[in-house]
N, C-alpha and C positions, 0 to 999 in steps of 0.2 A: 578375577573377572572371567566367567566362566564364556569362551569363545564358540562352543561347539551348538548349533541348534538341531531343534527339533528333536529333542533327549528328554527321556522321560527313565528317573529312577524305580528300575526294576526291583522289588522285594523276593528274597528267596520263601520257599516254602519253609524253610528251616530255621527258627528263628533261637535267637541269640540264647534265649532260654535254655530250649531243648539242647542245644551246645553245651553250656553249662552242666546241666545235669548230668546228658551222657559221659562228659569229660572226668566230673566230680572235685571241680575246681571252678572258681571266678576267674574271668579275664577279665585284664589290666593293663594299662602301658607303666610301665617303672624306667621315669625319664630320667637318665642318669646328667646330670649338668653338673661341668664343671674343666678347671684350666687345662691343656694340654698336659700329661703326666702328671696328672690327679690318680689319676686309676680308674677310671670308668668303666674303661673294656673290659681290665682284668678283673673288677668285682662284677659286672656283669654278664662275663662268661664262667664266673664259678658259681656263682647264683644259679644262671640256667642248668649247671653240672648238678648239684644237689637237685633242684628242681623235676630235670628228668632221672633221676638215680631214685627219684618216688613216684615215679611212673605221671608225673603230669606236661600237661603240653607247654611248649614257651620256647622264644627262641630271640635271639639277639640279632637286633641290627644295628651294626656299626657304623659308626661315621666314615674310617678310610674305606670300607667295605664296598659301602653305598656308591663312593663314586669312584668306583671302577665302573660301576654299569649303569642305574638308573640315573644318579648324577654326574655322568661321566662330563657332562655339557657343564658344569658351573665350577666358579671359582670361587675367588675367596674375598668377593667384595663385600661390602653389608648388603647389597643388593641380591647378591648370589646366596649369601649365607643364611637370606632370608627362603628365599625359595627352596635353598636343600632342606628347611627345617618345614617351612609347607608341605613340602612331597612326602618328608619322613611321616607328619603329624597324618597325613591321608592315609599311607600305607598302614602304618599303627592301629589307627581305623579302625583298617582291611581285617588287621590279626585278633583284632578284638572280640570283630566280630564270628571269625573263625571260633571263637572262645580258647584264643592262645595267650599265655602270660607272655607279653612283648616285651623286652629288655633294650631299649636304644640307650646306646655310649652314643651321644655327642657334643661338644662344648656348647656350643645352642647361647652364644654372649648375649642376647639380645632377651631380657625381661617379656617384652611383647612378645618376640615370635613362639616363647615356650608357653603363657599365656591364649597366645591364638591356637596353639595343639588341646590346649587342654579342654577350652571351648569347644572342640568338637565332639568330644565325647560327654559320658555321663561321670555327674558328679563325682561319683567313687571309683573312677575308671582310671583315672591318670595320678599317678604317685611319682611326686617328683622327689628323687633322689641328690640333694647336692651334697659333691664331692666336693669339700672345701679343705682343698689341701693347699699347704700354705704357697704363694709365690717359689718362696727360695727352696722348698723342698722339691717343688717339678721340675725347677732346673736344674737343680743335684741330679736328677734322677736322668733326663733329656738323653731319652735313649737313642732317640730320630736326631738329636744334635739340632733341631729344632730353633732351640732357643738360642743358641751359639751362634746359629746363620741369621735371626732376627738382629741379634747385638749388632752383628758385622754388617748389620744393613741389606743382607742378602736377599731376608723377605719380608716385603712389605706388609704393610695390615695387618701382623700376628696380634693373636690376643694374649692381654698379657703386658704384653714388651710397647709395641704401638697402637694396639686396636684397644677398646677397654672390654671388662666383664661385668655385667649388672647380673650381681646375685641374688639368687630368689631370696625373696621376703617372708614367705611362711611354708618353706617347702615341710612334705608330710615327713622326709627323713633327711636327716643331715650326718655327714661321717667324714673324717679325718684320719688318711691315711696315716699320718706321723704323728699318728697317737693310738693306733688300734692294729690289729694285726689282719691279715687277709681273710682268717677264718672268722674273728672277729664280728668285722665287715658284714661278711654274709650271713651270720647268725642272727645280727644286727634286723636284716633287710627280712631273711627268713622268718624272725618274731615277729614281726610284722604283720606279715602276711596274714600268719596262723591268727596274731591278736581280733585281727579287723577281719577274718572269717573267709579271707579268700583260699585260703588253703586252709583244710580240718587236720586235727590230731588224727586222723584216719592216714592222712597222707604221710605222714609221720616216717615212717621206717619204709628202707631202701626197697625197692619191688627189683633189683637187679641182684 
């Protein structure tokens, strides 16, 4: 519910096209969902490595990342964890329309709320990534001990342990860390790209 009056949506002169071109790349949100130590961050942040390592724009926003600052105010109720993924879905937006290849890692449990991100944009703009890595290999992995303190009853409403996960239904990619390797992964996400024409064979090879 939008609270603020008398607001009138300003258009820049520069519009998302001409971004495009100049860029010589598509932008995109590539919504990374999936359990706490799935890998989200980590294929996401080496995505954007390869990404800029061929001279295109893109950049990640993280889940712990995010609230340090802009959600530093929410928690982790379903109530919270809807609004941190509203804020996120608006910012994404933001970068979209900058003509930035956007990379968000965040667990995102809720069906509707990633849903209601993708509503915002245009059809071919939001590429949902889930990370379906199994249960018991994230908490092998439970780097943050995470899942240790959920068991012990330390935090409440983890997903996973006591909160649940509704997983996407027809996401555009799906990947399995304990079945694929990290380079893998982002070759995965990278053919992608190139197939459905957001990134050209042109971008191909390293510009660094």
């Amino acid at each position: 519910m939008i609270k603020s009056q008398n607001i009138t949506w300003q258009p820049t002169k520069v519009t998302k096209a001409a971004r495009q071109n100049l860029l010589g790349h598509k932008p995109a949100v590539l919504w990374f969902t999936g359990l706490s130590g799935s890998g989200k961050s980590t294929i996401a942040m080496a995505v954007e490595k390869r990404l800029f390592e061929r001279g295109l724009n893109s950049y990640v926003l993280d889940g712990d990342n995010i609230r340090f600052g802009l959600n530093q105010n929410l928690g982790f109720t379903a109530t919270d964890r809807q609004e941190n993924i509203r804020r996120i879905g608006e910012v994404a937006k933001l970068f979209v329309d900058a003509g930035t290849i956007t990379l968000t890692a965040f667990i995102s449990p809720y069906r509707a709320d990633r849903d209601q991100v993708r509503a915002l944009l245009a059809a071919d703009e939001f590429i949902e990534v889930f990370v379906d890595t199994p249960l018991a290999v994230c908490e092998q992995r439970d780097v943050k001990q995470l899942y240790a303190k959920a068991r012990r009853g330390e935090i409440k409403g983890f997903t996973g342990v006591d909160a649940p996960y509704e997983a996407p239904l027809k996401p555009e990619l799906t990947i399995d860390t304990s079945q694929q390797s990290l380079a893998q992964s982002v070759d995965q996400i990278i053919d992608y790209l190139q197939a459905k024409q957001y990134i050209t064979a042109a971008n191909a090879e390293s510009q660094l």
